[in-house]
C-alpha positions in Angstrom: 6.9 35.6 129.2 9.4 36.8 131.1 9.8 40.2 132.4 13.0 42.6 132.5 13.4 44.6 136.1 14.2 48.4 134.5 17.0 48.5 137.5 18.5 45.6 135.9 19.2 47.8 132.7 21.8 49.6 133.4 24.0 46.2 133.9 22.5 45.1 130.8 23.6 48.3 128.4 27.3 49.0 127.6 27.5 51.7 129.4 30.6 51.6 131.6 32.2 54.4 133.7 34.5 56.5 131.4 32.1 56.7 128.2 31.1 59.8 126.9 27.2 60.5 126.8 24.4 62.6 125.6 21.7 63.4 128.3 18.6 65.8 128.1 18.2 67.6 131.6 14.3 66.9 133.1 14.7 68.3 136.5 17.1 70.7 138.2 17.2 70.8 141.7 19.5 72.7 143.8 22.1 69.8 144.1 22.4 68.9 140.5 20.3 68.1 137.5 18.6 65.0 136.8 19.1 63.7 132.6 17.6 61.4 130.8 20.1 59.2 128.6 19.0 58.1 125.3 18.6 54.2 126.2 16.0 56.2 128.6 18.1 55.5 132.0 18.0 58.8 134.4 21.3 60.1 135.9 22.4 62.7 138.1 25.3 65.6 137.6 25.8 66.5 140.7 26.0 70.9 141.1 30.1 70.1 142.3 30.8 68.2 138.8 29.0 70.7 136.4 31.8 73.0 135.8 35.4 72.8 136.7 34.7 76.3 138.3 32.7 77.0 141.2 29.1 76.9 140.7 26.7 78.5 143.0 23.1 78.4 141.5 23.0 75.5 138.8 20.0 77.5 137.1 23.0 79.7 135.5 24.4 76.7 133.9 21.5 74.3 132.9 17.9 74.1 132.1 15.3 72.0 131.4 15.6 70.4 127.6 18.9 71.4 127.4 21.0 68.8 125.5 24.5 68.4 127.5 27.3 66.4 127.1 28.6 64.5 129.8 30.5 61.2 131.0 30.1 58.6 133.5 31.8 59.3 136.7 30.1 56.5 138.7 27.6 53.2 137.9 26.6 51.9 141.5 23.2 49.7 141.5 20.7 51.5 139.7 22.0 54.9 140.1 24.2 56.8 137.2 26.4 59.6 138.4 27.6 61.8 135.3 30.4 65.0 135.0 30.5 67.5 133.1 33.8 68.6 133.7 37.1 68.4 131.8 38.9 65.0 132.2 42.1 65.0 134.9 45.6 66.0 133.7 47.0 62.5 131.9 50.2 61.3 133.2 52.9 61.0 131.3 55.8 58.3 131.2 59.3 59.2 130.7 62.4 57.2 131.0 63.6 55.6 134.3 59.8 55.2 135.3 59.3 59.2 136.3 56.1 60.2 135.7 55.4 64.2 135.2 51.5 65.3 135.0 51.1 67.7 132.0 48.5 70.5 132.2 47.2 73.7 130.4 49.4 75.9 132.7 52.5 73.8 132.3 52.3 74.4 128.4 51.6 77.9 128.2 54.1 78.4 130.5 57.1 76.1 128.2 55.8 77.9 124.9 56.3 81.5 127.0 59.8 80.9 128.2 60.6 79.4 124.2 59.6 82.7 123.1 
């Protein structure tokens, strides 16, 4: 009978970096906060990519049990690294190949000056 290495999971699942995941915090440290994942794979969110703010004690952000949403930053080996932050601005194409980043300032500030 042959015998699965758990590190060899991780390859295994369809997890790839980009996908959007549920994870239940089991241990907060003063770096970041270890999760389990549901296929039972542990992961790390790192204190720098809990909030897109400035976070100086993780203990005001996350507990232990708490269910948090999060995706996958970085697969490398055995080890998961998750974000909890917002996505980058996208990057928009226009014609003649410029490219313009949107973001949350840039429209509040267009639908001000239409007013």
């Amino acid at each position: 009978m042959k015998t699965k290495n758990p590190k060899s999971n991780i390859r295994e699942s369809a997890l790839k970096v980009g996908d959007s995941v549920q994870a239940e915090v089991f241990k907060v440290t003063s770096f970041g906060a270890f999760v389990k994942l549901s296929g039972g794979q542990k992961a790390l969110i790192h204190i720098s990519q809990v909030s897109d703010s400035f976070v100086k004690n993780i203990s005001d952000y996350l507990k232990l049990g708490d269910i948090v949403k999060a995706r996958v930053l970085n697969i490398e080996g055995s080890k998961i690294d998750l974000t909890m932050k917002k996505p980058k601005d996208e990057v928009v194409s226009y014609p003649r190949g410029k490219e313009f980043k949107t973001s949350a300032f840039e429209d509040k500030l267009s639908s001000f000056l239409k007013v």
